[in-house]
C-alpha positions as CSV (number, residue, x, y, z in Angstrom):
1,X,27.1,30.0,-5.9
2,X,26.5,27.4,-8.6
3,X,25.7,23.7,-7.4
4,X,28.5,21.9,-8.7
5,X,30.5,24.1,-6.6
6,X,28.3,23.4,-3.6
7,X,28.4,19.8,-3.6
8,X,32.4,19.4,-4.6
9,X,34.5,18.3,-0.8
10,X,36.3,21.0,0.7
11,X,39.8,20.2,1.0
12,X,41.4,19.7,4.1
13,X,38.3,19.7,6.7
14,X,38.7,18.7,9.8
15,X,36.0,16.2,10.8
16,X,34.3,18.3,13.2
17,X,30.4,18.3,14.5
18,X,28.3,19.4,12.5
19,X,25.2,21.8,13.3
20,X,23.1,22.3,9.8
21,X,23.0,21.4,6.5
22,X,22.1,23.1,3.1
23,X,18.8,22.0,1.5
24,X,19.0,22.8,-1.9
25,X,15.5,22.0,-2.3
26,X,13.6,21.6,-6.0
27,X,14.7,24.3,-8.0
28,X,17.5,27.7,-7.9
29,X,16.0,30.4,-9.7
30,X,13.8,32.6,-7.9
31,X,10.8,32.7,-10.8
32,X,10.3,29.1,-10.3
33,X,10.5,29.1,-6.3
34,X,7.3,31.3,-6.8
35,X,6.0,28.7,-8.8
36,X,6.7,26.0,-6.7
37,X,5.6,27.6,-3.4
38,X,2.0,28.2,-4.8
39,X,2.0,24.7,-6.3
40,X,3.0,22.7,-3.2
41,X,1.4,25.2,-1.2
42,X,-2.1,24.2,-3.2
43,X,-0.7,20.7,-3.3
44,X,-0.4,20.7,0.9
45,X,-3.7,22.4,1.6
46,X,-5.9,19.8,-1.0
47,X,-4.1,16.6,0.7
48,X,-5.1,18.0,4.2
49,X,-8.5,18.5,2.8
50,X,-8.8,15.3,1.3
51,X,-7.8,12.9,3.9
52,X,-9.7,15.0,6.6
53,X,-13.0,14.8,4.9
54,X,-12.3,10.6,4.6
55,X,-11.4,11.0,8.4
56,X,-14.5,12.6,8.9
57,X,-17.1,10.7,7.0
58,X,-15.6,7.3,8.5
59,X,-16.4,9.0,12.1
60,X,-19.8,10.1,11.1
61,X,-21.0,7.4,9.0
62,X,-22.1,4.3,10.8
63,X,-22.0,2.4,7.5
64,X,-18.7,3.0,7.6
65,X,-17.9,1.6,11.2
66,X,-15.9,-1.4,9.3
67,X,-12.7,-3.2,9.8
68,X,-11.5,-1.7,5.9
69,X,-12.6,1.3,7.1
70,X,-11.0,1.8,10.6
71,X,-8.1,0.8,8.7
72,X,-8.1,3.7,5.7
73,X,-9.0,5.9,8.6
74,X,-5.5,5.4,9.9
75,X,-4.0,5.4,6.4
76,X,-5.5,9.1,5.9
77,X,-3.7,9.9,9.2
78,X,-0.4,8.5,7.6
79,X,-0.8,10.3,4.5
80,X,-1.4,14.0,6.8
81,X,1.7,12.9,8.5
82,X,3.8,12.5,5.7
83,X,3.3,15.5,3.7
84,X,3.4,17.4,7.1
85,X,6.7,16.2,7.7
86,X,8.5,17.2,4.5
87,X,6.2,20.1,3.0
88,X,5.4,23.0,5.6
89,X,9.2,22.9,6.3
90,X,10.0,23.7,2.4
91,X,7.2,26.2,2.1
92,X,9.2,27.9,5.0
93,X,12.5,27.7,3.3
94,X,11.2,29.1,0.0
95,X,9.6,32.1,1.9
96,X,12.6,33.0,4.0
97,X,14.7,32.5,1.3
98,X,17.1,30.7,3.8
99,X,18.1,26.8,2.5
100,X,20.0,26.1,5.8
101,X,18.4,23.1,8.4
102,X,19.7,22.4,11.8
103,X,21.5,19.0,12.1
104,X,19.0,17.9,14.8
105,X,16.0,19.1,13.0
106,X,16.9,16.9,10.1
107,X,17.2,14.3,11.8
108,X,14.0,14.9,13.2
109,X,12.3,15.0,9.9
110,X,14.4,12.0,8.5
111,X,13.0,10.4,12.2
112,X,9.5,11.0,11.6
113,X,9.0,10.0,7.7
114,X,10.4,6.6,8.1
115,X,7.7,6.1,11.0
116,X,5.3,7.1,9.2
117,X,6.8,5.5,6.1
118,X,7.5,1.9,8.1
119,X,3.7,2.2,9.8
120,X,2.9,2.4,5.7
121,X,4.1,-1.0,4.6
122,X,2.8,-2.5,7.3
123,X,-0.9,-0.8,7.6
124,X,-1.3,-1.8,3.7
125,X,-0.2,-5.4,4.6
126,X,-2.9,-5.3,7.8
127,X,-5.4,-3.8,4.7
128,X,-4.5,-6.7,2.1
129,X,-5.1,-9.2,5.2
130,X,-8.7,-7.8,5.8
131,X,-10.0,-8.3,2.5
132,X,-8.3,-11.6,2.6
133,X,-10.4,-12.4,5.8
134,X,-13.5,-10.6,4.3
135,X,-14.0,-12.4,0.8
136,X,-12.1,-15.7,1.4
137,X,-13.5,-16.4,5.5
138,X,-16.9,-14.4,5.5
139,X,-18.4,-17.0,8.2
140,X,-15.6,-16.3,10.8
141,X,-14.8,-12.5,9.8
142,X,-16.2,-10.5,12.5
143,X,-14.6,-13.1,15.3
144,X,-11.0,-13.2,13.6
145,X,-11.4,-9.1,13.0
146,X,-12.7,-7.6,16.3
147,X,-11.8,-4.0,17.3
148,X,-9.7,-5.6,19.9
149,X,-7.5,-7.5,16.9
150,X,-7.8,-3.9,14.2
151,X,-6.5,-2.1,17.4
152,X,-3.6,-4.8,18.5
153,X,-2.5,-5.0,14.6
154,X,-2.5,-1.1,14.3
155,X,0.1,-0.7,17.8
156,X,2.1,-3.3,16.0
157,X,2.6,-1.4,13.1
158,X,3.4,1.7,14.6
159,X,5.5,-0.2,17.1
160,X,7.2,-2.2,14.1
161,X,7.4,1.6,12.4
162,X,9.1,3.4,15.6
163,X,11.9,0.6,15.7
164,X,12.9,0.8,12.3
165,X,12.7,4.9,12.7
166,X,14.8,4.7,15.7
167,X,17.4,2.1,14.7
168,X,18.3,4.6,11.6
169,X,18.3,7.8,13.2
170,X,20.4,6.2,16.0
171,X,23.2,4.3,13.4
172,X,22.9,7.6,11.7
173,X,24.4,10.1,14.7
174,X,27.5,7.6,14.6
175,X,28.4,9.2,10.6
176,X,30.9,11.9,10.0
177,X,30.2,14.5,8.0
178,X,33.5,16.4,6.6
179,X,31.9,18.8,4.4
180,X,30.2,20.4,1.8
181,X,27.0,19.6,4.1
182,X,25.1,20.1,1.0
183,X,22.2,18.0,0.5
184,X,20.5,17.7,-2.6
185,X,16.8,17.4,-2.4
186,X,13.8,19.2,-0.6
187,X,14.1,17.1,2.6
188,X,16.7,15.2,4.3
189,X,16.4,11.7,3.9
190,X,18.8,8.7,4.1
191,X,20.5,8.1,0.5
192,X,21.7,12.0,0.2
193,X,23.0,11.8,3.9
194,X,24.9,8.9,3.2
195,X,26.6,10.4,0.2
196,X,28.0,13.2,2.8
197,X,29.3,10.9,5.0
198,X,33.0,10.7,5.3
199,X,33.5,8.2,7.5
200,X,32.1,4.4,6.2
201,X,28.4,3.9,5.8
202,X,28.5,-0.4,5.5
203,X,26.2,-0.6,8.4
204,X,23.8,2.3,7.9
205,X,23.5,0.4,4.2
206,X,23.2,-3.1,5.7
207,X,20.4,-1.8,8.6
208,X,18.7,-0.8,5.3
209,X,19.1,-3.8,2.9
210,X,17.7,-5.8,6.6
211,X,14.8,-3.2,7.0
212,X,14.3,-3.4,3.3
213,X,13.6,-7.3,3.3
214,X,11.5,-7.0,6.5
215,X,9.1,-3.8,6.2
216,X,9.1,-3.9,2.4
217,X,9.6,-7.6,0.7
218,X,7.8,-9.4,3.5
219,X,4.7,-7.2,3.3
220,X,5.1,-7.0,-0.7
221,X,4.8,-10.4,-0.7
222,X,2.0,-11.6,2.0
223,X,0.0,-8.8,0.3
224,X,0.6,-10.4,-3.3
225,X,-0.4,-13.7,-1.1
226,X,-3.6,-12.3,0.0
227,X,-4.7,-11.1,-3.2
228,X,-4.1,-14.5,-5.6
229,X,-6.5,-16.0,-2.6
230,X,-9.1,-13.2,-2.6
231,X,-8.9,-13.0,-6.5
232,X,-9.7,-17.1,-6.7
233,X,-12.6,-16.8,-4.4
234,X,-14.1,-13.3,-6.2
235,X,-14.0,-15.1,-9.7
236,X,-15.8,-18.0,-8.1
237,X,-18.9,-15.2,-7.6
238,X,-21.3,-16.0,-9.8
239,X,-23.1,-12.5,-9.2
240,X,-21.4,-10.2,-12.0
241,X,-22.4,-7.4,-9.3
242,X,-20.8,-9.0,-6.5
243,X,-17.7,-9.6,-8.5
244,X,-17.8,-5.9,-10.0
245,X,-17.7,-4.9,-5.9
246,X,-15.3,-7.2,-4.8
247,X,-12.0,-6.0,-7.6
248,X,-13.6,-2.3,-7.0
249,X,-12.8,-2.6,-3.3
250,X,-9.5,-4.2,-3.8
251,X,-8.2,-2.3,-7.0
252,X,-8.3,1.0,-5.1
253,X,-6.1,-0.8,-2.4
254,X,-3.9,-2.4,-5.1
255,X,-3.4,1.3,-6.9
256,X,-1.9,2.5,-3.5
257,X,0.3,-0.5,-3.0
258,X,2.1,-0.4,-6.4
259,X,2.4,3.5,-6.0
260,X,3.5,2.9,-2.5
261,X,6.1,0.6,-3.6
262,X,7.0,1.3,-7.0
263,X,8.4,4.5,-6.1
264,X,9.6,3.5,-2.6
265,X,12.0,0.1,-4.1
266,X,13.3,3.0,-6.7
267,X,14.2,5.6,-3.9
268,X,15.8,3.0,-1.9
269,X,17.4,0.0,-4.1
270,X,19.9,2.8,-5.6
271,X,22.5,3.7,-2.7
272,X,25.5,2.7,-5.4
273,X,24.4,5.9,-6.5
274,X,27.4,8.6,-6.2
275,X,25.2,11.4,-6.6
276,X,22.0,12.8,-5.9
277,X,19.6,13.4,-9.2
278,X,16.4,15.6,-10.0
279,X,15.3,11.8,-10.4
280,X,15.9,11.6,-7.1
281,X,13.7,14.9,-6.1
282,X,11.1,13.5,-8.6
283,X,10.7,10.4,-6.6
284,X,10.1,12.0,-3.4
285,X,8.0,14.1,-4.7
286,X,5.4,11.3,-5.5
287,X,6.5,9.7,-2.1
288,X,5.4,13.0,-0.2
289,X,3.2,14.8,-1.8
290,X,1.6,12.9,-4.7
291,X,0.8,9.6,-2.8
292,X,-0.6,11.5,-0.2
293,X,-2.9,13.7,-2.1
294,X,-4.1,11.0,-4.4
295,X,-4.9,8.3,-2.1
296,X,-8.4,10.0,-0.8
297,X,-9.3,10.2,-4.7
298,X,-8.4,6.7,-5.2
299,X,-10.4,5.4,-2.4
300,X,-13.7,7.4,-2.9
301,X,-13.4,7.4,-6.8
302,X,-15.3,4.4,-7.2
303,X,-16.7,3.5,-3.8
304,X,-20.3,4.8,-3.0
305,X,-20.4,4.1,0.4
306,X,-17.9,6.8,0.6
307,X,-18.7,9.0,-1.6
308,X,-22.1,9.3,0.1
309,X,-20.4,10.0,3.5
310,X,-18.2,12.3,2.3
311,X,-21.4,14.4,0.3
312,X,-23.3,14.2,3.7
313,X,-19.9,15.5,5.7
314,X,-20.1,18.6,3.1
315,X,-23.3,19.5,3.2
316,X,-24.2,19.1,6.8
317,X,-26.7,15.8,6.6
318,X,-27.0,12.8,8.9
319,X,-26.9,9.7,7.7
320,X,-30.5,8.4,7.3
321,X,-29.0,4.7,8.4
């Protein structure tokens, strides 16, 4: 069955409940599937890898028993999360050859990656607001950042996270869908299941332009904030070397912000949309996978704190500090 002929409406459909929906996932022809499967299977396996071994060297390494580093410690559990949500399930589907997905287990999934998602935008704004505190209020630091304040700002965000998860799965079970239940992409996420809808989507959109402004904009902008400070006080170093540090620490967390949010404002500032695109697939691709698997790199790339950790978690060493 060709995909135009998937996704056109069936005439005449009741609106009845309905019980699954057809992922369509990246590609059709079988050659590629192949392909795919060993890519993202390689892809899944490196990401795990990768933000495991930071897990592990921030555990083992007292050097590393830091604010910045309690907080990339949760960020590496983010990025196991989000692949796990929307990979293992596609791996499945590719080796069953079977593209059908329960309606309650995708709105499980779609559940799950804006929590994890939601806990992003805000863990990278609680990130931003550490170095802030680090380079611009280095006398009061350690008062204003105590494990009891990293622990109280993490709950928030996953607090903040779950509502916003919630409230759209919720608004979500109160849609229609008529038919084809034909989703184009590898996961099911929000802008494809609006598009099945056959009953009116206003308030799903609307809960989203509101979450948008709050768990995207907001922290876009307080972490924009943060950094004009923390770049006025780092070029008022007169240490080259302390300087170098300094934008070394912060351009790693930078990289992840604009990737973060580059491809999250084009995924979701396009509901006029009418149809689903391979852009579309692209996009969540780098949302799901590609984030997650480069964020270890970009945080140990350049930082020898870590890198050192992570050598000493390979080879069996203890740290000598």
């Amino acid at each position: 069955i060709s995909l135009q002929k998937l996704m056109e409406p069936e005439v005449g459909v009741n609106r009845t409940s309905v019980t699954e929906f057809i992922l369509l996932g990246l590609v059709e022809t079988e050659q590629l599937q192949s392909v795919v499967f060993v890519v993202f299977l390689f892809a899944y396996l490196l990401t795990l890898g990768g933000n495991l071994s930071i897990l592990a060297a921030i555990l083992v390494e007292p050097k590393l028993h830091t604010p910045m580093y309690f907080f990339l410690g949760n960020l590496s559990v983010l990025d196991v999360g989000c692949i796990t949500v929307t990979v293992p399930s596609m791996l499945a589907r590719l080796l069953s050859h079977k593209r059908t997905v329960p309606y309650r287990a995708c709105l499980t999934q779609l559940f799950f990656f804006h929590l994890l998602a939601g806990m992003d935008c805000f863990l990278l704004t609680v990130m931003a607001y550490d170095r802030f505190l680090a380079i611009c209020r280095p006398l009061t630091y350690s008062t204003q950042m105590s494990q009891t304040v990293q622990r109280m700002l993490v709950v928030v965000s996953w607090a903040l996270g779950f509502t916003n998860a919630l409230n759209h799965t919720l608004t979500l079970t109160t849609l229609n869908f008529c038919g084809p239940h034909v989703i184009n992409h590898f996961y099911c996420d929000l802008p494809q299941l609006f598009q099945l809808s056959c009953s009116s989507t206003q308030l799903n959109e609307l809960l989203l332009f509101v979450a948008a402004a709050f768990m995207a904009v907001t922290p876009l902008v307080l972490i924009t904030v943060s950094y004009a400070h923390v770049a006025a006080a780092v070029l008022q170093i007169r240490s080259v070397e302390g300087r170098k540090k300094a934008f070394s620490t912060c351009g790693s967390h930078l990289t992840v912000v604009c990737l973060f949010y580059g491809t999250g404002i084009f995924n979701y500032m396009r509901l006029g949309s009418e149809e689903s695109s391979d852009k579309d697939k692209g996009v969540g691709v780098f949302n799901t996978v590609i984030n997650p698997m480069l964020n270890p790199l970009i945080y140990s790339l350049r930082n020898p704190d870590v890198q050192g950790a992570l050598w000493r978690v390979l080879v069996g060493k203890q740290s000598l500090t």
